[in-house]
N, C-alpha and C positions, 0 to 999 in steps of 0.2 A: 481673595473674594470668594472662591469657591469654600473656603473654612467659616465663614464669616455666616454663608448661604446653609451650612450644613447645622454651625450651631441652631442660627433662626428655625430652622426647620425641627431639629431636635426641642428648639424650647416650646413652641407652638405645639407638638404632640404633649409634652408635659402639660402642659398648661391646661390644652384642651381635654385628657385626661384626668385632671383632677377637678374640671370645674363640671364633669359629669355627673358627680356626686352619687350616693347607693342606688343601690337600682331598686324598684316597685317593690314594695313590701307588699306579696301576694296575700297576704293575709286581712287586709286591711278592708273595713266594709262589714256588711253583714250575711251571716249563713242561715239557713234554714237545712233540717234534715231532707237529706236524698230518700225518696220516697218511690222512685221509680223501677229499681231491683226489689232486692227480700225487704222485708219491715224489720225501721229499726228497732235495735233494743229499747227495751221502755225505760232504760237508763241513759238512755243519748236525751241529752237538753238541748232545747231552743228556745229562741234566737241568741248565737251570740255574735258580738257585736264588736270591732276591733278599731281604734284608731291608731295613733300614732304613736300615744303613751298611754294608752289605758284598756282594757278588755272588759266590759261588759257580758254578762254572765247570768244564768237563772242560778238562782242559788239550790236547786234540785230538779231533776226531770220533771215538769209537772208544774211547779213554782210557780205563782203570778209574783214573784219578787225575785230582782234581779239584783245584784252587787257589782260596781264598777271600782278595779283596783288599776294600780300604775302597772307598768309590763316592762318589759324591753325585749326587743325581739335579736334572732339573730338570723342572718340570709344563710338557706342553703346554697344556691350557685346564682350567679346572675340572668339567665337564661336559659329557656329548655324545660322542658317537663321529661321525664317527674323529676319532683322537687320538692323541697323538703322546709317548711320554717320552724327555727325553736322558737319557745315563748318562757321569758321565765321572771317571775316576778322576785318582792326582796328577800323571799326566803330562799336565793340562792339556785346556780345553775344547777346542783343536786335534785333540783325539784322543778327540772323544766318538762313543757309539753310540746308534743312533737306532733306536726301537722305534714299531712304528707299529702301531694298536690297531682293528681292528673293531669291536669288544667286551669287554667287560670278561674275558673268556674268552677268545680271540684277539688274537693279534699276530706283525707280521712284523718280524722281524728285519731292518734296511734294509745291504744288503750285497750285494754280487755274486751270493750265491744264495741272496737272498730267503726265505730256511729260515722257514718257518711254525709257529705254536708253539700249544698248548692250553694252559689250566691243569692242573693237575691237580687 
């Protein structure tokens, strides 16, 4: 009995383990430039815009045209700040972008100029 109570127990953490599925893709939603330290660079673009498969984008700083491509993301950790998401579309993880996360409401864009971002 007591082996019988051990497996159950064992299968029920499996079980319930994997029917948790990935955890919150912090990236997902929309940003606007963080505006409330230094001014960003006039090379930081907004709004961009992320769902589940796709990243919406200005096609330049400035831009009233945007481009929406497919993505695939990958998790930094599952919990905790900071935290880190890649993003990389089908030209290849060679050519992913790296978002790095204070809060689940903040993150910086990891790039030559570091353009900081808010939710909206």
């Amino acid at each position: 009995m007591k082996k019988i109570v051990s497996v159950l127990a064992v299968l029920f953490l499996a079980v319930t383990g994997a029917c948790a599925g990935q955890p919150a893709n912090l990236l997902i939603g929309t940003w606007k430039l963080d505006r409330s330290g230094a001014a960003p660079s006039q090379y930081c673009a907004e709004p961009l815009t992320y769902t589940s498969k796709t990243a919406t984008t200005p096609d330049y700083a400035g831009s009233p045209h945007s481009t929406t491509i497919p993505v695939t993301y990958v998790l930094g950790q599952t919990k905790g700040f900071p935290n880190v998401v890649w993003v990389m579309t089908d030209a290849g993880a060679a050519y992913h972008t790296t978002f790095n996360f204070d809060s689940k409401d903040k993150m910086v864009l990891q790039t030559a100029e570091m353009c900081a971002y808010v939710r909206v």
